[in-house]
C-alpha positions, -999 to +999 in steps of 0.1 A: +092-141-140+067-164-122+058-153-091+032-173-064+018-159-037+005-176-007-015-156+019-021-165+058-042-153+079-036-164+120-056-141+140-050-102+140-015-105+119-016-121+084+017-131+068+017-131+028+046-154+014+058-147-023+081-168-043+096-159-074+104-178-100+142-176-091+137-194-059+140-162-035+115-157-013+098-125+000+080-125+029+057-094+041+042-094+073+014-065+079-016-062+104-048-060+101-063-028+114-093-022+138-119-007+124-146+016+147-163-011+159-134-028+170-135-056+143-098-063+119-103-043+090-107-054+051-071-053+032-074-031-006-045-040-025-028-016-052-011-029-078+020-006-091+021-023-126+038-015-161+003-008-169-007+015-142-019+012-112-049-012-107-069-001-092-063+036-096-089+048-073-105+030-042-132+037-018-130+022+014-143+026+048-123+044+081-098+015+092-092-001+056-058-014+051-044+002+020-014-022+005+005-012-021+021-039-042+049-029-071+043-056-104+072-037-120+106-046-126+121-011-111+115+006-078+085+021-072+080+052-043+044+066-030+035+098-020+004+110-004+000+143-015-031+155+001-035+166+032-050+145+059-042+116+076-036+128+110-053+096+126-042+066+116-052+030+123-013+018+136+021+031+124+026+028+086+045+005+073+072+017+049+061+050+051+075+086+066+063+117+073+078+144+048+084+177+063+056+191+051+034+166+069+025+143+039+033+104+037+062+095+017+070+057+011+104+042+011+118+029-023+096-002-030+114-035-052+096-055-075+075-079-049+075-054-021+049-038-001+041-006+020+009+000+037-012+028+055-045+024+074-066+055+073-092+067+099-103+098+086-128+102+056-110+128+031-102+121-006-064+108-008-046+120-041-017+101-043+012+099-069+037+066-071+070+072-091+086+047-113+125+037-116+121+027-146+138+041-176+102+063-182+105+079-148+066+074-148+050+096-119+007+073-121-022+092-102-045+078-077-069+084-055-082+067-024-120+084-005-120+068+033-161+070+033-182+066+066 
């Protein structure tokens, strides 16, 4: 499937427009986050891919934008599964809180997106679960340095 991707940026909110080889198009909106110093924070994109995840561990400064993209054909879910996170950025986007506390992710299609925007330095484990026939549950890690 052929897929183009076409990203905007108009101030604090940046629209990212997708269109699939079929003709549909996908549109995510997300925005940016402030970082301490009251500048829009940097965007670190994960790809969910048949392969893994690329990258599978990030380091990012307090305010980064953390977007998770799925590559595969299936649904995709994320779950944060360290503790942490108390202060975020903004509201998530596509995520929950479990009832233990932790960030759980809506089911994410092929093309989709979720984001979180984390303040406080901690190291992230993280685990995303496939839909696909596999039932693949991939690793990551994300450190919010100062």
């Amino acid at each position: 499937m052929r897929r183009i991707c076409r990203h905007e940026l108009s101030g604090a909110a940046g629209n990212v427009a997708c269109l699939l080889g079929r003709g549909t198009v996908v549109y995510a909106i997300f925005i940016l986050g402030c970082s301490q110093h009251g500048s829009y924070s940097e965007n670190v994109n994960i790809h969910i891919a048949n392969e893994g995840l690329i990258p599978a561990a990030v380091v990012v400064e307090p305010g980064t934008n953390i977007v998770w993209i799925n590559r595969t054909e299936s649904a995709a879910q994320v779950k944060i599964v360290s503790r942490g996170g108390e202060t975020l950025c903004r509201d998530p986007s596509g995520f929950v809180r479990s009832k233990e506390g932790r960030f759980l992710s809506r089911a994410i299609e092929d093309g989709e997106v979720v984001s979180l925007c984390l303040l406080e330095p901690n190291e992230y484990r993280y685990e995303v679960t496939t839909g696909d026939e596999a039932h693949r549950t991939l690793s990551g890690l994300i450190r919010v340095d100062r």
